[in-house]
N, C-alpha and C positions, 0 to 999 in steps of 0.2 A: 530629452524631448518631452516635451509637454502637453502637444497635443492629443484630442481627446480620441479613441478609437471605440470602433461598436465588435464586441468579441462573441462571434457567433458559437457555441460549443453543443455537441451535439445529443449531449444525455445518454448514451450511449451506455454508459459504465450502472445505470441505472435500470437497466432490463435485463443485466446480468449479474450483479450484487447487491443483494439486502444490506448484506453488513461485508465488510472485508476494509484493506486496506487502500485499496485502488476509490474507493467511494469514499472514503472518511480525504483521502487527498480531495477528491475533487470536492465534496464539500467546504471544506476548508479553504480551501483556493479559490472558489467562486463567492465564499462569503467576501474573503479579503479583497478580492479587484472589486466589488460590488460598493465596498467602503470609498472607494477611489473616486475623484470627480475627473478621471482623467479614461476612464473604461466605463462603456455601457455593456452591462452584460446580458446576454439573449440566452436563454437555453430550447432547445429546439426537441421537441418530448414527442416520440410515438406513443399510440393512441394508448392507452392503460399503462402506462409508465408508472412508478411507484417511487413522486420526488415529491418531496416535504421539503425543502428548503425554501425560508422566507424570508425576506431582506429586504430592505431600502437599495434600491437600484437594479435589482435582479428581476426581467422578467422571463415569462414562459412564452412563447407559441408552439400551439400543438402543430404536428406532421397531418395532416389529412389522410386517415383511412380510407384506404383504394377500394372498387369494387369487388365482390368476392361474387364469382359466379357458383350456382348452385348445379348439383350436391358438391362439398366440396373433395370428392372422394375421386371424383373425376376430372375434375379441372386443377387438382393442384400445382402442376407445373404452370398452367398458364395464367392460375390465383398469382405465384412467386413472381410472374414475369410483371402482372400489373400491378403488385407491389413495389416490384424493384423500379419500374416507371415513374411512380408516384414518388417514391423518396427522390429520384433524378429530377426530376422536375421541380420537387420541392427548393433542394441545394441550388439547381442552377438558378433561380429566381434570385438569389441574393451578388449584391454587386457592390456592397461596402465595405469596409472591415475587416477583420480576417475569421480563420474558423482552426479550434481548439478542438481538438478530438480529444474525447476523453477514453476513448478505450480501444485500438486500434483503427478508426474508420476513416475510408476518404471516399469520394465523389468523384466522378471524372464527369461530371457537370461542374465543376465548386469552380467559379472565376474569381476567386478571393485570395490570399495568398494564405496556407495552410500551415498550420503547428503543430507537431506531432510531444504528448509527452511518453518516451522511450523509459519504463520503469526498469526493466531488466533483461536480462536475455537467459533467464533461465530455460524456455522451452529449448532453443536450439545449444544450450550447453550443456542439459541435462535429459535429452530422450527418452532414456531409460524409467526414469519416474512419472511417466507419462504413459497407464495402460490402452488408454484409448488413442489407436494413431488416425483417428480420423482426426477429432478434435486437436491433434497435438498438429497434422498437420494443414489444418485450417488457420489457427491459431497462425503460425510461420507463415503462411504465403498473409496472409491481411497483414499482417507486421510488415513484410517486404513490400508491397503494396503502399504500405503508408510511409515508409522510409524511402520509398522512390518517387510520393508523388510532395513529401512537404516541402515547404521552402524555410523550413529552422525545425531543430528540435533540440529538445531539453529530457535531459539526463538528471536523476536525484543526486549522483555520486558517480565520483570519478573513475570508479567499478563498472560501471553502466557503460560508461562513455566508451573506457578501453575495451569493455566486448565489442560494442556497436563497432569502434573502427575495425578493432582485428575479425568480427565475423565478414564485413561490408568490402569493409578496403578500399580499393579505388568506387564501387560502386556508386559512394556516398559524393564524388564529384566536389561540388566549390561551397555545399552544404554546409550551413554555421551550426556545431555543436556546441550547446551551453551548458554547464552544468550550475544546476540551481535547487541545494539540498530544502528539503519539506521542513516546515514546521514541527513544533509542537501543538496537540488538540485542545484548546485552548480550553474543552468540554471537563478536562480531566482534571489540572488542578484545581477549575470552579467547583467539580465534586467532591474533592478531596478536601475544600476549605467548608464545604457545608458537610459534611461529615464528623468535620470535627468541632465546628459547631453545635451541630443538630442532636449528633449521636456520638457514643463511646466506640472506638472502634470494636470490630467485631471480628473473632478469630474465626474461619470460615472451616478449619478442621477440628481431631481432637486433639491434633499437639503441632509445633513450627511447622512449615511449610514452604517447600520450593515451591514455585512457581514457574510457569511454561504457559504463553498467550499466544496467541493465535491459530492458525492453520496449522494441518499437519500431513501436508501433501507430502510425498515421500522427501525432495529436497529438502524439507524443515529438519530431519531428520531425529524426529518424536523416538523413533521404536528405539534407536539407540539409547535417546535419552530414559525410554522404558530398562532398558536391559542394565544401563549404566545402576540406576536405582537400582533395581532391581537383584542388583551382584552386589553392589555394595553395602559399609556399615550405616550410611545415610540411612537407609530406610528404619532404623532401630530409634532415629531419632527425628525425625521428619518427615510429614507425608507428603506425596507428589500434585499438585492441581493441577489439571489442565484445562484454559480456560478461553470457550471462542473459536472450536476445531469441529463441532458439531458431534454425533455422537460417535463411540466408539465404532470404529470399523471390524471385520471379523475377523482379522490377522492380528491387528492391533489386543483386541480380545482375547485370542489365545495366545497371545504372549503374555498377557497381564495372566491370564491361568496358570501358564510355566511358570512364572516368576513367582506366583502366590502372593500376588502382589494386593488382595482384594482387603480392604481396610486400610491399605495404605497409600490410596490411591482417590483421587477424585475429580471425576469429568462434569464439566458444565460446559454445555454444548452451545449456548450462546448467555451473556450478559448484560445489562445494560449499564449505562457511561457510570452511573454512582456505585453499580456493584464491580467493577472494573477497577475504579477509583478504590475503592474498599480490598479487594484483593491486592492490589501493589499497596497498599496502606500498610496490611499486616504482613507481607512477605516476611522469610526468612532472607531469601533469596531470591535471583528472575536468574532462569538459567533459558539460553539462546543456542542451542545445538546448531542450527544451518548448514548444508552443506553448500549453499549462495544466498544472499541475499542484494537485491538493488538496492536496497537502504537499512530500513533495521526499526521499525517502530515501536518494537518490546525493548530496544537497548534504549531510544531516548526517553521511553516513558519512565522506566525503571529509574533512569537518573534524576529524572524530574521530580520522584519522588523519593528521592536520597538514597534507595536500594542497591545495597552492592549487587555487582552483574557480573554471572559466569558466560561468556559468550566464546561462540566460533570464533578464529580470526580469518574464514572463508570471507568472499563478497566483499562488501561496503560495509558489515559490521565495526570493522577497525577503525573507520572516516566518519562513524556517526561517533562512536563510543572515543573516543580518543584514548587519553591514558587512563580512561575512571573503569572499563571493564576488567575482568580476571580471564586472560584467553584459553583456549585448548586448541587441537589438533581437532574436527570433529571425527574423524574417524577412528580416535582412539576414543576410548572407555576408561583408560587410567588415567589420562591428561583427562578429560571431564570429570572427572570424580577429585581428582585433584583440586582444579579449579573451583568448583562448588565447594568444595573444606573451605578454603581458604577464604570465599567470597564470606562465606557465613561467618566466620570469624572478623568479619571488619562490619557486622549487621551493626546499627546502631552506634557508630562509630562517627564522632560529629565533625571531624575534619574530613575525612572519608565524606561524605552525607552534603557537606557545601560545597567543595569540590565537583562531586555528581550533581548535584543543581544547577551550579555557574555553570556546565557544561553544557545541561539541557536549556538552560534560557536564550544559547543564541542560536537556536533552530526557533525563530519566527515565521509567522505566515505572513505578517505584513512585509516580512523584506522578501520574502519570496515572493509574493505576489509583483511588488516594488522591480525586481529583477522582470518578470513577465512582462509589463509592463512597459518599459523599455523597450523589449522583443516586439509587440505588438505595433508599439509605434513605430518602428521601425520599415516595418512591414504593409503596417496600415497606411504609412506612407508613397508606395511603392518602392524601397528602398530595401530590396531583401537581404543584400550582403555587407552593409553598412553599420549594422549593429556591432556595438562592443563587444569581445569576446570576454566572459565573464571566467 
């Protein structure tokens, strides 16, 4: 289908992460359909929102800030009501196109036909790693919410999809699930080529280094990967980085004490894209503990930069990584110290090394968006169950 659609998405993922994985997607994804002459893209920003993204085709309208009656110490619940009024009113004004939620949200004003993107279903498969059950279970009812009011959503991996059916089941009715896996940051290997242009690479410890990026919500499953170091001969020969998980937590802390792990050990609590690109530059290794993942963005990057990769084979790890990662069990400690020997032993290894690249180069954002795309029209057409099942 070729005609053109106007793709309302609600910024949403933007009031709630600076940096993370969910915003680096929807970055990506809004640049790519903004490229398209077949998508107008809208983003739709409450008031102090905090979005940097600039493109040829991409505009903003701001949400209009509601009344706030004074003090607001008194009126707060009826502040919330005239908020929540103002955003209803906002959404129902629109009548064309469709609307993209970028981080669980729907309307029951929205007369548009709606897209949910469905990342994972860790909240409701993993409870227990979730201390705060308020948030855990806010989190869960807006997810149901949005999986009962869309008319398609899109799944990264085929991990994703089979929770959503076996949690949902009949629920999910005559509803078209797609799955259409993410890109590569196309930020990353632009840094990694002016790095090594620019500058010599730069060893970021005092000797080889594993590697470990991202979050380290209890599902990531960091402390084991602390303990696994930490018990083993690795650490006599390598020190641990973790890179993008914000600072040490206090549990996390006195485990690095028991372990004695201090000099072998090193937190950078946030990065930016060239010192990111620089750390997977000099890896030893990228090792991916997981006890789930919806997708795996430390497995595609690592290959993109020809690093061998110790990964979970929990989640969607195994459907991003194909046959280029070294797996483990994540709940054993001898299967991951295993898998990490072995990974390191194929570092710099130039069949090893093309192999893991051809594999990261066919995670595009253009054929992902390409796929969206599709969906949209579909949709934007009045045509919600007609779309090709991808």
């Amino acid at each position: 289908m070729s005609s053109s659609v106007v793709v309302h998405l609600d910024g949403e993922i933007y009031t709630q992460q600076r940096y993370g994985g969910i915003k680096r997607v929807f970055d990506n994804l809004i640049t790519a359909l903004a490229q398209s002459a077949r998508a107008s893209v809208l983003i739709h920003l409450k008031p102090g929102t905090d979005w940097q993204i600039n493109g040829l085709g991409i505009r903003n309208r701001s949400i209009r800030k509601p009344m706030q009656l004074r003090p607001r110490r008194y009126f707060r619940r009826l502040n919330q009501v005239l908020h929540e009024h103002t955003i209803s009113r906002h959404w129902g004004r629109i009548r064309n196109g469709v609307f993209h939620s970028t981080y669980y949200t729907t309307f029951s004003s929205l007369r548009v036909p709606q897209v949910l993107t469905l990342h994972d279903m860790t909240f409701e498969d993993h409870p227990e790693c979730f201390q705060n059950r308020q948030r855990w279970s806010r989190h869960v009812e807006a997810k149901k919410l949005c999986v009962e009011g869309a008319d398609a959503i899109i799944c990264p991996s085929l991990h994703s999809k089979q929770r959503l059916l076996e949690y949902y089941g009949t629920k999910l009715g005559a509803k078209e699930i797609h799955v259409i896996p993410w890109g590569l940051d196309p930020s990353l290997p632009e840094a990694c080529r002016a790095l090594d242009k620019d500058q010599p690479r730069l060893n970021f410890a005092n000797s080889p280094f594993l590697l470990h990026v991202g979050a380290r919500h209890p599902h990531k499953n960091t402390r084991r990967l602390l303990r696994m170091f930490g018990q083993s001969r690795l650490r006599r020969e390598f020190q641990l980085v973790c890179v993008g998980g914000g600072e040490w937590s206090a549990e996390e802390q006195r485990l690095i004490d028991e372990l004695k792990l201090d000099g072998r050990i090193r937190n950078v609590p946030r990065a930016t894209t060239e010192q990111l690109a620089a750390f997977y530059a000099t890896a030893a290794t990228v090792v991916v503990p997981s006890l789930d993942e919806g997708f795996g963005f430390p497995v595609l990057e690592a290959m993109a930069f020809g690093k061998p990769v110790a990964a979970s084979r929990a989640g969607a790890l195994p459907e991003v990584g194909g046959d280029v990662p070294f797996y483990f069990d994540p709940t054993s400690l001898e299967e991951m110290e295993q898998s990490v020997n072995i990974a390191v032993a194929r570092n710099s290894e130039r069949n090893y090394m093309l192999s893991a690249q051809k594999r990261a180069e066919a995670f595009r954002w253009d054929v992902c968006a390409y796929h969206h795309l599709e969906i949209y029209a579909c949709l934007g057409v009045g045509h919600p169950f007609l779309c090709t099942r991808l």
